[in-house]
Biopython code that builds the backbone (N, CA, C, O; Angstrom):
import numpy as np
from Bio.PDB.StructureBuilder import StructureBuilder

atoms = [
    (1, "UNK", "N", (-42.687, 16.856, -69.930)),
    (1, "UNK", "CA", (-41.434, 17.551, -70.189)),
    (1, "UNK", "C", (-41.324, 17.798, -71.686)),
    (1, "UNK", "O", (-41.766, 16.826, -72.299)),
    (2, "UNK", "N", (-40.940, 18.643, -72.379)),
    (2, "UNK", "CA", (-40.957, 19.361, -73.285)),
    (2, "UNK", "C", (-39.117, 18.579, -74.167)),
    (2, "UNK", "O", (-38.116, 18.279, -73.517)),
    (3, "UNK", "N", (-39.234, 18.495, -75.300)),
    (3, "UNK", "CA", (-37.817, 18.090, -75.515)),
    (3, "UNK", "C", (-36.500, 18.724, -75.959)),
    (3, "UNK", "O", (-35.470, 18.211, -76.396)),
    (4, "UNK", "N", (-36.934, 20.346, -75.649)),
    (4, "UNK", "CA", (-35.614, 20.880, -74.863)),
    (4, "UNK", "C", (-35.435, 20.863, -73.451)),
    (4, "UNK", "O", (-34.356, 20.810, -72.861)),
    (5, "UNK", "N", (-36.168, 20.895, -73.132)),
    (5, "UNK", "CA", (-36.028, 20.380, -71.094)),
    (5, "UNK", "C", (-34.832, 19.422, -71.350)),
    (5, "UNK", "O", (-33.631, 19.629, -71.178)),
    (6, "UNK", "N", (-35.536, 18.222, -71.846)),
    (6, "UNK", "CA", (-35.074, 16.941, -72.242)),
    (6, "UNK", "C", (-33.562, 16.991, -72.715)),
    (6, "UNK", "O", (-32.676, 16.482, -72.029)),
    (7, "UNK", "N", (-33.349, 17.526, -73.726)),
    (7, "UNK", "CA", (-32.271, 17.575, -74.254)),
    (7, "UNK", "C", (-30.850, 18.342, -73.519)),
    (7, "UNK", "O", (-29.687, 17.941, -73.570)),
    (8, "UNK", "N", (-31.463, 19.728, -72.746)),
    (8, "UNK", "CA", (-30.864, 19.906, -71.911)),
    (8, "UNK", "C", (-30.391, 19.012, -70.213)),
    (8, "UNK", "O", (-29.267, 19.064, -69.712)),
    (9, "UNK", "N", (-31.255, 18.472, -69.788)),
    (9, "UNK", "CA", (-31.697, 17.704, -68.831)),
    (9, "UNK", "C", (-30.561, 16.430, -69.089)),
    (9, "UNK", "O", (-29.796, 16.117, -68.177)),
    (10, "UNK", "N", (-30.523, 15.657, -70.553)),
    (10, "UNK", "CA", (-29.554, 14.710, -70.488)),
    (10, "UNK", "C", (-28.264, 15.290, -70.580)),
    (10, "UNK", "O", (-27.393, 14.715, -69.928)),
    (11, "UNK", "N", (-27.789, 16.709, -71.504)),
    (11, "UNK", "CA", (-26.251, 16.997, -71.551)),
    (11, "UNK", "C", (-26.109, 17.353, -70.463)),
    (11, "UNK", "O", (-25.005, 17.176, -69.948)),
    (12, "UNK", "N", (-27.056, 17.918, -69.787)),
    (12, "UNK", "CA", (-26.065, 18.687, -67.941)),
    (12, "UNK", "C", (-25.626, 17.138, -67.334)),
    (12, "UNK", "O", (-24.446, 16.869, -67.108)),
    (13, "UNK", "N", (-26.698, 16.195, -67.111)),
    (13, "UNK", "CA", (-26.421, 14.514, -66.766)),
    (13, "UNK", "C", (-24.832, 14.013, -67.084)),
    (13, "UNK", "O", (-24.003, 13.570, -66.289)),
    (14, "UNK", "N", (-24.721, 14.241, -68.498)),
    (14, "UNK", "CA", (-23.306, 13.742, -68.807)),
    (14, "UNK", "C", (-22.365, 15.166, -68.783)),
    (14, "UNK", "O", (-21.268, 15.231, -69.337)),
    (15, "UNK", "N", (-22.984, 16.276, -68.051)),
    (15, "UNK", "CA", (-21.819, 17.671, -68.017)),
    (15, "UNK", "C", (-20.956, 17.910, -69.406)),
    (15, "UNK", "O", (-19.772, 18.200, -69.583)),
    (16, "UNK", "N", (-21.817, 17.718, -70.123)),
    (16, "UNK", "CA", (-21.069, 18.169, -71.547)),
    (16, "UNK", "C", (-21.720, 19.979, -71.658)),
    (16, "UNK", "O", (-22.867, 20.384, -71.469)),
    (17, "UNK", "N", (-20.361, 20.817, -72.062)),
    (17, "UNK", "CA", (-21.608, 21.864, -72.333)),
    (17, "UNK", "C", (-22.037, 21.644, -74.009)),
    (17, "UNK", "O", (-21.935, 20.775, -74.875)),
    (18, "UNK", "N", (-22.590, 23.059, -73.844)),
    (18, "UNK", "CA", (-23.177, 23.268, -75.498)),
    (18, "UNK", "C", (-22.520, 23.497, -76.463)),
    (18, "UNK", "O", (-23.043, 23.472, -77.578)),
    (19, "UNK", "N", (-21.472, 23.721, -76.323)),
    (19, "UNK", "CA", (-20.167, 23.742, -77.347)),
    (19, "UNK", "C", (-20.003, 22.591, -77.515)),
    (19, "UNK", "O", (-19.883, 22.266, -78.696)),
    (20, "UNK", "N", (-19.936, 21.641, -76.626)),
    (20, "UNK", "CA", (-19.266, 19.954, -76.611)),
    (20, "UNK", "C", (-20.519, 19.555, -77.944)),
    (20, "UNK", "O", (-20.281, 19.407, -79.143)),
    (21, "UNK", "N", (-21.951, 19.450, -77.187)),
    (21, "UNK", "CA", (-22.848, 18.864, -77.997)),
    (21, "UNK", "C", (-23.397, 19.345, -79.329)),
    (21, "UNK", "O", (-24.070, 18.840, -80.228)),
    (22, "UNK", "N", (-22.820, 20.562, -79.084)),
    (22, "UNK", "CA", (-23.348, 21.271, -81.250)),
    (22, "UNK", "C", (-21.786, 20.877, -81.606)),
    (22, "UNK", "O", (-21.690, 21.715, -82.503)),
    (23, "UNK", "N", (-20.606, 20.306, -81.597)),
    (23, "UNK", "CA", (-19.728, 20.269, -82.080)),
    (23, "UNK", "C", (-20.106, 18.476, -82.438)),
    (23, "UNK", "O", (-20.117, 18.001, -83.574)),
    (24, "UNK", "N", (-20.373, 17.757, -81.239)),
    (24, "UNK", "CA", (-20.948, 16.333, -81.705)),
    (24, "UNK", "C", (-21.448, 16.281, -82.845)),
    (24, "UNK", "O", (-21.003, 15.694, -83.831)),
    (25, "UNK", "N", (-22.714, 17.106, -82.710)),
    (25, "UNK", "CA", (-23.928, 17.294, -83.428)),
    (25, "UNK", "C", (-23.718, 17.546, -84.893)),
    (25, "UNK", "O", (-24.301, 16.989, -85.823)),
    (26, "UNK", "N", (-22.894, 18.372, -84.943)),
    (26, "UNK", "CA", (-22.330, 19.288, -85.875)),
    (26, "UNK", "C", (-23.188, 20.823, -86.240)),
    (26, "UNK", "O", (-23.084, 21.438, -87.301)),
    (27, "UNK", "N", (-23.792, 21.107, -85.397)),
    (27, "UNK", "CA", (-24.320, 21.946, -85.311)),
    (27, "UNK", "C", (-23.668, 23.710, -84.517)),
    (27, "UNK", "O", (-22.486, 23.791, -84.184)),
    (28, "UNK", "N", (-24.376, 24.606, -84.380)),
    (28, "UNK", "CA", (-23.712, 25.936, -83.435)),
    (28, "UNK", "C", (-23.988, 26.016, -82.189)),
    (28, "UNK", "O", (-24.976, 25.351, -81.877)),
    (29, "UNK", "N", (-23.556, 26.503, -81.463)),
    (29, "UNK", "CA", (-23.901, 26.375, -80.175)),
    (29, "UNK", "C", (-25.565, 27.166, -79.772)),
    (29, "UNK", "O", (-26.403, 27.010, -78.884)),
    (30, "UNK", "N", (-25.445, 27.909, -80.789)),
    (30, "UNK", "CA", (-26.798, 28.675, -80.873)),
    (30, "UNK", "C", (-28.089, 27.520, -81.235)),
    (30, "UNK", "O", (-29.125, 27.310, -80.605)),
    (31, "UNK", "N", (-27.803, 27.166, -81.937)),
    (31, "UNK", "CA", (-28.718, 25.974, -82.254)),
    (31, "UNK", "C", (-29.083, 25.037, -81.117)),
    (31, "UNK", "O", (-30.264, 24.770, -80.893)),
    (32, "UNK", "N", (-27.940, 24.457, -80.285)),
    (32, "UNK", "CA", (-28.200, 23.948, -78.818)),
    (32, "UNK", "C", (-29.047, 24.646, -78.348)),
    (32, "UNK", "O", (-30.221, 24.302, -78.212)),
    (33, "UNK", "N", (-28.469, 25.973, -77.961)),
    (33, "UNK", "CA", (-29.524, 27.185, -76.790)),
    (33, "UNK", "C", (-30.633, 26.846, -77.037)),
    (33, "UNK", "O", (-31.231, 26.073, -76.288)),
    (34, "UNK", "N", (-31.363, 27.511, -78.524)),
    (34, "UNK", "CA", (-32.393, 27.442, -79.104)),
    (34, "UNK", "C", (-33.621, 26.070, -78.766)),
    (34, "UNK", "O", (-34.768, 26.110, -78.320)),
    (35, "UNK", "N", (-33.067, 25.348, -79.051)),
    (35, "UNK", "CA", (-33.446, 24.229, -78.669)),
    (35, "UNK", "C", (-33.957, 23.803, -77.485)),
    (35, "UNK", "O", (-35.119, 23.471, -77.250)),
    (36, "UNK", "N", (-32.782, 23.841, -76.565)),
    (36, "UNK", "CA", (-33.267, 23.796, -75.199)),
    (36, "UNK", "C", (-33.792, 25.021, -74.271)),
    (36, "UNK", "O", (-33.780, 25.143, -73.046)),
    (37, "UNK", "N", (-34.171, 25.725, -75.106)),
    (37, "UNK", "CA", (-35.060, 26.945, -74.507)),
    (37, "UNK", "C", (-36.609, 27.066, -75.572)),
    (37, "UNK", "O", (-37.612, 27.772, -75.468)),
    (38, "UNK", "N", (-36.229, 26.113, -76.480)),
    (38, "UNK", "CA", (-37.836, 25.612, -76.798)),
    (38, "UNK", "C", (-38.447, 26.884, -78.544)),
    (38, "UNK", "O", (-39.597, 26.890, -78.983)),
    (39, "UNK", "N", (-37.478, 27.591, -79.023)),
    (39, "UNK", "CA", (-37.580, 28.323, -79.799)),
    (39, "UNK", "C", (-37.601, 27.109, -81.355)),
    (39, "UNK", "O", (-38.472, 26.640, -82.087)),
    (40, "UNK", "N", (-36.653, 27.054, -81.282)),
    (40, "UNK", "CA", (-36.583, 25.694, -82.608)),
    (40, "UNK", "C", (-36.232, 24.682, -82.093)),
    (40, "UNK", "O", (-35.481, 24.674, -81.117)),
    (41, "UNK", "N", (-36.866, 23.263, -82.837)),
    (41, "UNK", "CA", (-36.337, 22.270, -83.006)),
    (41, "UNK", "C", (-35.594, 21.732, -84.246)),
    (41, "UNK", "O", (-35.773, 21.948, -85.445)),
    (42, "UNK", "N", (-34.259, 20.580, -83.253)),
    (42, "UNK", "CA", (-33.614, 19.800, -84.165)),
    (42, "UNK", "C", (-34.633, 19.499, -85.722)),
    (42, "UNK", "O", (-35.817, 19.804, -85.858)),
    (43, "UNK", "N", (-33.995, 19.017, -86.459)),
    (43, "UNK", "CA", (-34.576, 17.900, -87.707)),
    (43, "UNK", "C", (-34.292, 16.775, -87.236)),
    (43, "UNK", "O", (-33.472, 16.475, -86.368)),
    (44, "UNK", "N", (-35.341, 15.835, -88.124)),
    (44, "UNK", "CA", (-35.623, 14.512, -87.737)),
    (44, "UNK", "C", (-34.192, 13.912, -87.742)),
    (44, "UNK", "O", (-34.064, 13.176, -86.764)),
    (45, "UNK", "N", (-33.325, 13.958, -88.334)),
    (45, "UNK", "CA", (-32.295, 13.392, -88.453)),
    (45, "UNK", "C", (-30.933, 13.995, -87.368)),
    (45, "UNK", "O", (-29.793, 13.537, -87.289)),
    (46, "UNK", "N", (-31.398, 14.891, -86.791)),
    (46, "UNK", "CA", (-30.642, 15.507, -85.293)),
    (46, "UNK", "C", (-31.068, 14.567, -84.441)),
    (46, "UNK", "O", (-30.327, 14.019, -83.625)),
    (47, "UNK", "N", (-32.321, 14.319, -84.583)),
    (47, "UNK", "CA", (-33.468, 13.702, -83.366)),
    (47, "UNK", "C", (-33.120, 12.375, -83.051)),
    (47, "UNK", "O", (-33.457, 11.907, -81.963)),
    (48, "UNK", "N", (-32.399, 11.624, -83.985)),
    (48, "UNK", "CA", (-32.371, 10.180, -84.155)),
    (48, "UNK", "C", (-30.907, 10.523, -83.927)),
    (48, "UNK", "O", (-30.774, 9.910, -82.868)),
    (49, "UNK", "N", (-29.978, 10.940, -84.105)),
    (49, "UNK", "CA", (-28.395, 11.407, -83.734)),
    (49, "UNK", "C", (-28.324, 11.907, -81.793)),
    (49, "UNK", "O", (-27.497, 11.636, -80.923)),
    (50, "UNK", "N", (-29.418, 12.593, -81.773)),
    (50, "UNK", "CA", (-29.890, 13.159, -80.281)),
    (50, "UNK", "C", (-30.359, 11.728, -78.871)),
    (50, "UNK", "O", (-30.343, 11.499, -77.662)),
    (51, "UNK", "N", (-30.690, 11.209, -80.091)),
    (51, "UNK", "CA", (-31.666, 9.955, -79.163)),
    (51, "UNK", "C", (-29.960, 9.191, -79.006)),
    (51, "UNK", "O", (-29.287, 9.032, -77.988)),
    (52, "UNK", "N", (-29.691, 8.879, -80.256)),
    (52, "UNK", "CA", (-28.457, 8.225, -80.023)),
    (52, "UNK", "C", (-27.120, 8.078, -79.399)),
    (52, "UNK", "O", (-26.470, 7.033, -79.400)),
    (53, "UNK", "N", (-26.821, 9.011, -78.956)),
    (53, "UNK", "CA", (-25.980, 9.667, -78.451)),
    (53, "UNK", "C", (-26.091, 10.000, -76.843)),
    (53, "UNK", "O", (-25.200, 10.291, -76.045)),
    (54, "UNK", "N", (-27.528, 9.850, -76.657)),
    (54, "UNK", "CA", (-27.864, 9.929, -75.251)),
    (54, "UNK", "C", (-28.491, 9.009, -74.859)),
    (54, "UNK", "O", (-29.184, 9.180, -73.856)),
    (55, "UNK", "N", (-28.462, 7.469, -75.635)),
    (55, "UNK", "CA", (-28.991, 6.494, -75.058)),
    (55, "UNK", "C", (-30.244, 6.278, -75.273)),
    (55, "UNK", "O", (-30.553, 5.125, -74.972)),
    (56, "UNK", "N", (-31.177, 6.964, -75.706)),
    (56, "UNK", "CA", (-32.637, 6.953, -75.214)),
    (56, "UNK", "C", (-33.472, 6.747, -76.142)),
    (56, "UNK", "O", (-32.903, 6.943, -77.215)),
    (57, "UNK", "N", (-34.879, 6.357, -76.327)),
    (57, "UNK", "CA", (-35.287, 6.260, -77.472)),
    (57, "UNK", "C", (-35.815, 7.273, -77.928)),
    (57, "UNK", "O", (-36.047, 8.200, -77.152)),
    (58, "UNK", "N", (-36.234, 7.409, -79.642)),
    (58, "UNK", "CA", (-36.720, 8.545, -79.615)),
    (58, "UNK", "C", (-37.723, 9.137, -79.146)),
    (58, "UNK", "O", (-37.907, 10.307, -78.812)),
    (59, "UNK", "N", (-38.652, 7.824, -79.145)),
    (59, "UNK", "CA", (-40.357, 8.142, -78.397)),
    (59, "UNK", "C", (-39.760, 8.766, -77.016)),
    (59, "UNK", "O", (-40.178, 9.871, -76.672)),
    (60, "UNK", "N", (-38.845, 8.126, -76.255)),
    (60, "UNK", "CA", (-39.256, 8.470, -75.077)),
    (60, "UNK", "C", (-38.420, 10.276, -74.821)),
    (60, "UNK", "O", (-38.620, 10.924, -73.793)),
    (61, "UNK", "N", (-37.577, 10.755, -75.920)),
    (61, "UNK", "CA", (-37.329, 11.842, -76.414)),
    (61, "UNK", "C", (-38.192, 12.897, -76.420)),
    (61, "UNK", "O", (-38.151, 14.040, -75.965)),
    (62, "UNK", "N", (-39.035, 12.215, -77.078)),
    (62, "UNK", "CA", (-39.849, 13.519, -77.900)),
    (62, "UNK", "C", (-41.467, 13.415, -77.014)),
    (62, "UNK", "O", (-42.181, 14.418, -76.984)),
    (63, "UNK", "N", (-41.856, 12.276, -76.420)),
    (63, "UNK", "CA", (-43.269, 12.488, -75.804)),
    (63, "UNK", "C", (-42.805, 13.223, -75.054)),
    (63, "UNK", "O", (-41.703, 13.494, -74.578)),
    (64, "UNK", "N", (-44.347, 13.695, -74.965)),
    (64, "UNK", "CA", (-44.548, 14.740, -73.927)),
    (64, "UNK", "C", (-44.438, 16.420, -74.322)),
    (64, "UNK", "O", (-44.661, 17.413, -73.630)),
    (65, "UNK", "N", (-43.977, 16.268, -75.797)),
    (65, "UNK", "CA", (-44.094, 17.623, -76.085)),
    (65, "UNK", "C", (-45.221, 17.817, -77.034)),
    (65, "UNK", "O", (-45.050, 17.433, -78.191)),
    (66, "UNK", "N", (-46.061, 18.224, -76.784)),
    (66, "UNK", "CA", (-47.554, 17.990, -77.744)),
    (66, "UNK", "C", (-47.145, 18.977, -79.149)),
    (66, "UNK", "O", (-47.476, 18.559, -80.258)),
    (67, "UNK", "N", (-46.366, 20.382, -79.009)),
    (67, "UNK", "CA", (-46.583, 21.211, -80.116)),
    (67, "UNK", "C", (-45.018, 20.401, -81.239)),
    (67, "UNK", "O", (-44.832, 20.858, -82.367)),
    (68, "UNK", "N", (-44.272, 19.473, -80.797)),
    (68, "UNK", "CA", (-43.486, 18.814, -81.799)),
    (68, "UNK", "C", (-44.020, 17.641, -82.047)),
    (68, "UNK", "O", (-43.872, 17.265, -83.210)),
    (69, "UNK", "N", (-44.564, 16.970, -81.377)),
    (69, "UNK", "CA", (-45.886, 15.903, -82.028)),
    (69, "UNK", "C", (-46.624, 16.504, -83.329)),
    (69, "UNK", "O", (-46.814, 15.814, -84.330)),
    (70, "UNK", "N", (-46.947, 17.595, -83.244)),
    (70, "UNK", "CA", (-48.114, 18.171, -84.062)),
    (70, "UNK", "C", (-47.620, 18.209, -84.904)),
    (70, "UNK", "O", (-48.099, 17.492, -85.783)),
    (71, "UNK", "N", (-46.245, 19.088, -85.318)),
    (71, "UNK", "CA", (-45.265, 19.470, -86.177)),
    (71, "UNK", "C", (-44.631, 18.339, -87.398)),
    (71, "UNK", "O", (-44.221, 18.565, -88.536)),
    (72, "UNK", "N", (-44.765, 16.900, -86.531)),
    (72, "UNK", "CA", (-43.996, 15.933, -87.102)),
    (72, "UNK", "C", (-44.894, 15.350, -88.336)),
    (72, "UNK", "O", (-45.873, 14.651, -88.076)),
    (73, "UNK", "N", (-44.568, 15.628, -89.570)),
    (73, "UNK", "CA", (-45.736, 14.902, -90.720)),
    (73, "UNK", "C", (-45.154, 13.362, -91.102)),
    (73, "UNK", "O", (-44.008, 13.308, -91.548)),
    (74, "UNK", "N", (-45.793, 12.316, -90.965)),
    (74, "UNK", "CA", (-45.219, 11.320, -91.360)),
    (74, "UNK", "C", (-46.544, 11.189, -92.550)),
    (74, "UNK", "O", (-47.756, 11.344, -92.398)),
    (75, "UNK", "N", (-45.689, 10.820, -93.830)),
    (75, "UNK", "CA", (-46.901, 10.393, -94.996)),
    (75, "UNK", "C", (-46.559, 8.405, -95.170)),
    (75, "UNK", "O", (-45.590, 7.655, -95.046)),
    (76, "UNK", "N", (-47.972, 8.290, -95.505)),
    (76, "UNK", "CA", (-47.776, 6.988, -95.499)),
    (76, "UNK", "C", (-48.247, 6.566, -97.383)),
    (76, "UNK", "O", (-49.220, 6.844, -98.084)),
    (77, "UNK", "N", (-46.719, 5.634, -97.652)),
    (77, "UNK", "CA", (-47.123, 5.707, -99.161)),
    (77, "UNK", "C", (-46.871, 4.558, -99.123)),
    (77, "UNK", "O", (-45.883, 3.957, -98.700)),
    (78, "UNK", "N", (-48.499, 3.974, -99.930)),
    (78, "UNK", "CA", (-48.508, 2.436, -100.084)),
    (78, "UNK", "C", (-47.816, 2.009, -100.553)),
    (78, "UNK", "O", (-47.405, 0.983, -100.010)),
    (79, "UNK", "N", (-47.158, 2.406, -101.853)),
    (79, "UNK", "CA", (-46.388, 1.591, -102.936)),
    (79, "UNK", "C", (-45.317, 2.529, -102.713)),
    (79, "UNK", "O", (-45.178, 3.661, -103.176)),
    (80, "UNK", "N", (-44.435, 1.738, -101.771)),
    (80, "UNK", "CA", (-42.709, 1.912, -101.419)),
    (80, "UNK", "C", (-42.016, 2.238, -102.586)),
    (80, "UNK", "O", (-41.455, 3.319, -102.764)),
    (81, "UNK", "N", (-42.071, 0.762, -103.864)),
    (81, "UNK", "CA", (-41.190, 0.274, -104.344)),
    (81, "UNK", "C", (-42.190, 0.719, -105.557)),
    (81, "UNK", "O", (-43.394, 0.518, -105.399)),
    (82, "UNK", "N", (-41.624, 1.441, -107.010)),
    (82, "UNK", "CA", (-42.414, 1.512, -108.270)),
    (82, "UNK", "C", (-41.561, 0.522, -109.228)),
    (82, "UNK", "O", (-40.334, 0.419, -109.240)),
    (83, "UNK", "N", (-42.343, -0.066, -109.897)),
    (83, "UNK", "CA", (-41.693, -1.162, -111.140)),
    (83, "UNK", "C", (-41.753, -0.119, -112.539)),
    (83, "UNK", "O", (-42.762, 0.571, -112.683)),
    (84, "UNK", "N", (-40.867, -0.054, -113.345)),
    (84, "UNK", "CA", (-40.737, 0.480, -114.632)),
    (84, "UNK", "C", (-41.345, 1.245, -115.177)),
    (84, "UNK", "O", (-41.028, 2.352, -115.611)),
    (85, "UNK", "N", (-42.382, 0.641, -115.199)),
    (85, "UNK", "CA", (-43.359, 1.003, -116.507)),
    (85, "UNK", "C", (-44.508, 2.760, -115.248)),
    (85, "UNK", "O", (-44.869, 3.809, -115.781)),
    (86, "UNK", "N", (-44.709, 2.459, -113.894)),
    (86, "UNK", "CA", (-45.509, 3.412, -113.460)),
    (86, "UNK", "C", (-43.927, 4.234, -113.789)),
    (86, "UNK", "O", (-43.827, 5.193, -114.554)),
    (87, "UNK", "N", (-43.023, 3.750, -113.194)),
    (87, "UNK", "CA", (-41.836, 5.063, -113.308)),
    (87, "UNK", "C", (-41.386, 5.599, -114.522)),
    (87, "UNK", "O", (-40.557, 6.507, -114.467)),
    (88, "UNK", "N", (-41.797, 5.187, -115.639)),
    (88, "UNK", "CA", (-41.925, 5.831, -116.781)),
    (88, "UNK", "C", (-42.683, 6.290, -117.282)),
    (88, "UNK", "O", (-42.341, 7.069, -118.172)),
    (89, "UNK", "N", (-44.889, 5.996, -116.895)),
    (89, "UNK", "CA", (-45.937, 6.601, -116.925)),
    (89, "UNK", "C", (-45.440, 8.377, -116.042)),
    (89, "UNK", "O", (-45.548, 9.542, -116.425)),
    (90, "UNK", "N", (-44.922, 7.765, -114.814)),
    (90, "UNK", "CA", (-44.346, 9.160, -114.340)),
    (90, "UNK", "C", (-43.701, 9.933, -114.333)),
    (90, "UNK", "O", (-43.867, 10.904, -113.595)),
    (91, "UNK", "N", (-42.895, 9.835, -114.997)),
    (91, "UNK", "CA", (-41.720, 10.743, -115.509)),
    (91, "UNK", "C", (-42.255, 11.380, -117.147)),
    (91, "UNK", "O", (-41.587, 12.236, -117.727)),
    (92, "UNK", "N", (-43.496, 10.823, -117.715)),
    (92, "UNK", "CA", (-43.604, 11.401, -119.370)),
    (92, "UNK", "C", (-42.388, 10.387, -120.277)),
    (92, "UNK", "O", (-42.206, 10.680, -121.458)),
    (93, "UNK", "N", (-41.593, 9.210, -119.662)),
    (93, "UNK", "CA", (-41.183, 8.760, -121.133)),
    (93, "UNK", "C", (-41.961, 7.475, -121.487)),
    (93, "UNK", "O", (-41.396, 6.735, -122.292)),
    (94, "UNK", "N", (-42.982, 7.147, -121.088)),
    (94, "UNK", "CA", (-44.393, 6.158, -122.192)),
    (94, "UNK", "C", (-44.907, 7.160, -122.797)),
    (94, "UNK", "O", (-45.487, 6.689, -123.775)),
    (95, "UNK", "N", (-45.069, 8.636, -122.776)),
    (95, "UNK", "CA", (-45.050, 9.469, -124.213)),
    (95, "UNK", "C", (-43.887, 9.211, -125.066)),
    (95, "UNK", "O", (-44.052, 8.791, -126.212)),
    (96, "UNK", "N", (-43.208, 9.342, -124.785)),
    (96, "UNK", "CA", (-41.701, 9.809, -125.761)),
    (96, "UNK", "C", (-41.359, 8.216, -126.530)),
    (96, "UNK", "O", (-40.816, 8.249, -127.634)),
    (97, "UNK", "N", (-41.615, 7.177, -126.054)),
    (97, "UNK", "CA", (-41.413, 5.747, -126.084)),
    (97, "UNK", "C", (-42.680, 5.527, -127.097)),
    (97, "UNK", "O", (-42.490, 5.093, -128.233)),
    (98, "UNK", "N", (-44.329, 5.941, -126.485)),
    (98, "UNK", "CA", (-45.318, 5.935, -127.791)),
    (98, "UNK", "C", (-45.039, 6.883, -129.118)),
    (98, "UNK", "O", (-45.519, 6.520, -130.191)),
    (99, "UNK", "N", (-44.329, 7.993, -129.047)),
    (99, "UNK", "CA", (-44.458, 8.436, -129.973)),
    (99, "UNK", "C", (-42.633, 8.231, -131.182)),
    (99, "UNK", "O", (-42.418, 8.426, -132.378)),
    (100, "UNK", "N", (-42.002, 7.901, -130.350)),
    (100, "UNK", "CA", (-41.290, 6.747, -131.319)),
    (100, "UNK", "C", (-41.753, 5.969, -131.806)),
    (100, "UNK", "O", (-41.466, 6.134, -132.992)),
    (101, "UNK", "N", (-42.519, 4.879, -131.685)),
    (101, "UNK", "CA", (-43.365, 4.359, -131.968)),
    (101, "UNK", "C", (-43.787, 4.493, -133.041)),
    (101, "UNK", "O", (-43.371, 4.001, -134.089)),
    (102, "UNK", "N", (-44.523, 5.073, -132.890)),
    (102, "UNK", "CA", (-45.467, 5.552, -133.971)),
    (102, "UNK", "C", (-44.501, 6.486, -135.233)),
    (102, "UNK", "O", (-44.688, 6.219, -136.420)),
    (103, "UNK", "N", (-43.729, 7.312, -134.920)),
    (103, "UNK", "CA", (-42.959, 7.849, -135.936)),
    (103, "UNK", "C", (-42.089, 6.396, -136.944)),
    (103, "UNK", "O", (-41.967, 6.222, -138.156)),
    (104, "UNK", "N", (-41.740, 5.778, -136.030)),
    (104, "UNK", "CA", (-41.036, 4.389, -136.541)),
    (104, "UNK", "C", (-42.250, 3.855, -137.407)),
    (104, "UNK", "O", (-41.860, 3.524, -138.527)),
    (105, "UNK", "N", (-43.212, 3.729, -137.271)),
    (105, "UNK", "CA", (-44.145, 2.561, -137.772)),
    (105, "UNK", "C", (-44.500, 3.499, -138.746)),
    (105, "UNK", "O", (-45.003, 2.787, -139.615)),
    (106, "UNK", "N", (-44.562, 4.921, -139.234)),
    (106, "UNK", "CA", (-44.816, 6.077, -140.386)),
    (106, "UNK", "C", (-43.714, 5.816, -141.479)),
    (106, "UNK", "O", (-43.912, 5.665, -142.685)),
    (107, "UNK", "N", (-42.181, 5.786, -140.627)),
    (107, "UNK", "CA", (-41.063, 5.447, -141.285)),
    (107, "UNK", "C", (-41.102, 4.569, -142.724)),
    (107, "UNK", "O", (-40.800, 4.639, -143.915)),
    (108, "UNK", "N", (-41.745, 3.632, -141.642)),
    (108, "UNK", "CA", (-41.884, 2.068, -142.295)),
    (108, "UNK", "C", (-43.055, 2.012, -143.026)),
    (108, "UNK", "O", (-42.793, 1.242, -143.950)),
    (109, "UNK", "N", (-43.960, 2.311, -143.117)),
    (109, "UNK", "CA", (-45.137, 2.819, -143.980)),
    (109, "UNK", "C", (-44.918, 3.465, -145.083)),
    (109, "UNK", "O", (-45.233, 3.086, -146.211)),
    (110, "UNK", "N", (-44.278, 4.626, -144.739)),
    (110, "UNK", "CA", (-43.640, 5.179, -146.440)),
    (110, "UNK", "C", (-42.732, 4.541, -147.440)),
    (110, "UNK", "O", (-42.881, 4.588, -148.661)),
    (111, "UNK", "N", (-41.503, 3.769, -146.599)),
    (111, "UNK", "CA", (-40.915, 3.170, -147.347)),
    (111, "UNK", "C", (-41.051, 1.756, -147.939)),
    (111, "UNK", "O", (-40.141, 1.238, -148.585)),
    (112, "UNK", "N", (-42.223, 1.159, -147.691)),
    (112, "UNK", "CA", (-42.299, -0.081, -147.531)),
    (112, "UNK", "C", (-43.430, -0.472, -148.944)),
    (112, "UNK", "O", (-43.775, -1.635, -149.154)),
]
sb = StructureBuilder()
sb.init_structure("model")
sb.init_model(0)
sb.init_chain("A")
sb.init_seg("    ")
for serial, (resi, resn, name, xyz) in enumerate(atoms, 1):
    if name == "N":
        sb.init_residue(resn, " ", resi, " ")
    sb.init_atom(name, np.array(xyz, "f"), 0.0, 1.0, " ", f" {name:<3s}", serial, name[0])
structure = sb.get_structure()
């Protein structure tokens, strides 16, 4: 089953129409249609509001539709959490920080 089938399949279940559930949603009713006729999908964060709202999990949501499987990019980044110094290698201010530095230590050289 595809997860506009799905999505349609649970609001007819609870007889909400599509006005009811893009107003939940906060979405248009067009956006419902769409959906459950397989043209666009929700965002991940509909999907997890979608799952929620209808009880279900998301896996068991979304399997079964192979071309929104495909679609879904999850990146996996080792280092969650950056400490200081990479977040300032990355941003360019351990330039701006070395070359104070160094202007300071010229300062002090001439006058000294």
């Amino acid at each position: 089953m595809i997860l506009g089938q799905r999505i349609k399949e649970e609001r007819e279940k609870r007889q909400w129409t599509q006005d009811y559930l893009a107003e939940t949603l906060n979405v248009s009713r067009q956006a419902i249609s769409k959906w459950e006729v397989g043209s666009t999908y929700p965002d991940i964060d509909r999907l997890v509001k979608i799952s929620n709202l209808f009880d279900i999990t998301l896996d068991s949501l979304i399997k079964g539709d192979d071309s929104l499987k495909k679609s879904i990019v999850i990146t996996k980044n080792a280092k969650a959490q950056t400490n200081v110094w990479e977040f300032m290698r990355s941003t360019g201010w351990m330039m701006v920080i070395a070359i104070i530095y160094l202007v300071t230590k010229m300062i002090i050289a001439v006058f000294s």
